[in-house]
C-alpha positions in Angstrom: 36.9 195.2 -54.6 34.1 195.0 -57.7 35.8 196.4 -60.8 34.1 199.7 -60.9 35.8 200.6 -57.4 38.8 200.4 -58.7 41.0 203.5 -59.2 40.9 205.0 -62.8 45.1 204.9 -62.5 44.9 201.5 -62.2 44.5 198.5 -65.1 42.8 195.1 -65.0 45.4 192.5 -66.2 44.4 189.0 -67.5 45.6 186.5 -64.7 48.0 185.1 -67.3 49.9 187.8 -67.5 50.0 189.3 -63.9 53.2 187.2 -62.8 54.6 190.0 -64.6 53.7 192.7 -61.9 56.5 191.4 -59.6 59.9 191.3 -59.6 61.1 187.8 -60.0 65.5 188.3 -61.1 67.2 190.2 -63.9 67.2 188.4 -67.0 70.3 186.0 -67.0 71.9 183.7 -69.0 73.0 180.2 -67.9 75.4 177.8 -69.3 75.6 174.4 -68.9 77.6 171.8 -70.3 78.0 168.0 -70.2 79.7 165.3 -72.7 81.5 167.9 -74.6 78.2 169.9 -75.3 77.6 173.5 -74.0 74.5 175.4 -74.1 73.5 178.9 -73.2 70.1 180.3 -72.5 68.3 183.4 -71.3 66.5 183.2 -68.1 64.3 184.9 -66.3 62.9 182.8 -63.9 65.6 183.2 -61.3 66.2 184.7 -57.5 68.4 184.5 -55.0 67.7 182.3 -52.1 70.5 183.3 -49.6 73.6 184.9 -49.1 75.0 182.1 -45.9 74.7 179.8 -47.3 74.9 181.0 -50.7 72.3 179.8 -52.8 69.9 180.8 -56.2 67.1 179.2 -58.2 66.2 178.7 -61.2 63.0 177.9 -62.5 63.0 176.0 -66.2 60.8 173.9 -68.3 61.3 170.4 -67.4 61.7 169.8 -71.4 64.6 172.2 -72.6 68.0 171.2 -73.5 69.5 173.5 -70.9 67.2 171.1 -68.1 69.0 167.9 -69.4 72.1 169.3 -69.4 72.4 170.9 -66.0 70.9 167.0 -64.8 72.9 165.4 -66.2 76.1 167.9 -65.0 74.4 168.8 -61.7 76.1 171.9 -62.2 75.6 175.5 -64.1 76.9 179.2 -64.3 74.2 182.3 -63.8 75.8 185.3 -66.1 75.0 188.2 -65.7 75.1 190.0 -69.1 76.1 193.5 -70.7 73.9 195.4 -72.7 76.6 194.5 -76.0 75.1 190.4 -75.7 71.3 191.9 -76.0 71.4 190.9 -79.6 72.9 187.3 -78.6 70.4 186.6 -75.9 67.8 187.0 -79.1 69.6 184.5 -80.7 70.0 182.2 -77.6 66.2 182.3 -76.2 65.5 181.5 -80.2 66.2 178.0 -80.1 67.3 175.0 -78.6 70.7 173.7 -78.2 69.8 170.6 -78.5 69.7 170.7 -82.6 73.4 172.0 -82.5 75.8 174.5 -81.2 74.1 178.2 -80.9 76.7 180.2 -79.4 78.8 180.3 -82.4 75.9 181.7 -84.7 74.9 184.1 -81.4 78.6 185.2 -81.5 79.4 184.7 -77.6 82.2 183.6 -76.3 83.1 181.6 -73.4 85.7 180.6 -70.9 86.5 177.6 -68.8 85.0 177.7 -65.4 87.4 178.5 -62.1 86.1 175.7 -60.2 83.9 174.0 -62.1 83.9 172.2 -65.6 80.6 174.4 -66.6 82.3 177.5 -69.0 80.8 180.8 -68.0 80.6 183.8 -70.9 83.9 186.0 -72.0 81.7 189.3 -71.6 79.9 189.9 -69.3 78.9 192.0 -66.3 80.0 188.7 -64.2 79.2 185.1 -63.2 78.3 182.6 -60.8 79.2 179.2 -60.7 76.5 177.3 -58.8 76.5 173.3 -57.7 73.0 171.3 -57.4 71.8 171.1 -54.5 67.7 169.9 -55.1 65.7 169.7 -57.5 61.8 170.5 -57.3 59.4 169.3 -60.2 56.0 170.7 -60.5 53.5 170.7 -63.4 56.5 170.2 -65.8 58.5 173.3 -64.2 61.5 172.1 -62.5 62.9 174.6 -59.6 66.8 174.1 -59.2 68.2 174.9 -55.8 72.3 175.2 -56.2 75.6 177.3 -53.6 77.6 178.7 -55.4 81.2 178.7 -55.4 83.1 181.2 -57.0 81.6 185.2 -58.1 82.9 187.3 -60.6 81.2 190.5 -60.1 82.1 193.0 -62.9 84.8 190.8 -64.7 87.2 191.3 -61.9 87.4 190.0 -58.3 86.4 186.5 -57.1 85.0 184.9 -53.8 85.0 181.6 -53.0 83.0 180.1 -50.7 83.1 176.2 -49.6 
């Protein structure tokens, strides 16, 4: 279709920016921990894959912090946040963990994980606690296929699944 065929109700959108015209996952935010260290960051780039199994992705730069951690773990919480953390999620997608701890200057708190040693986050809307299970690199992205194993949907029932 030339451009001068297309409806007046539609807009042209510079290729860079039409990933943004599907819907790829809520914004979350995953933590990750190994050696002592935990890290929490917004992400976007996330779906899920299947319900049996269950299973999610992620998809995150190959360079961050939160990357290194979750290899070197193999392990990682999805949480789903409430609208109260919006101002720590700004704080948390601001910088990297791997200068030092941000989720004491973001102001979030966490709790140790059910089944896992990953913490998950003190308020929030709930949580998944997700295993590896493959790893995809391309062109610096790396795609993170992981089950999870224990839900906490609205901070109050839990399912576990083996």
């Amino acid at each position: 279709m030339k451009t001068k065929d297309v409806p007046e109700k539609w807009v042209s959108v510079p290729l860079s920016r039409a990933v943004r015209l599907i819907s790829h996952g809520p914004l979350v935010i995953v933590t990750t921990a190994h050696g002592g260290r935990v890290n929490a960051a917004p992400v976007q780039w996330n779906m899920p894959v299947n319900d049996d199994p269950p299973l999610v992705a992620l998809a995150l730069d190959a360079g961050h912090f939160t990357t290194q951690l979750l290899r070197q773990s193999r392990e990682f919480v999805v949480n789903v946040p409430e609208a109260s953390l919006i101002p720590a999620i700004q704080v948390l997608g601001g910088r990297s963990g791997r200068a030092g701890d941000k989720l004491g200057p973001a102001g979030v708190k966490t709790e140790p994980g059910r089944r896992l040693g990953t913490p998950h986050l003190r308020d929030g809307l709930g949580f998944l606690e997700c295993r590896l299970r493959a790893i995809h690199v391309y062109n610096g992205v790396c795609l993170w296929w992981a089950a999870w194993f224990t839900r906490r949907p609205g901070g109050r029932n839990s399912r576990t699944t083996a």
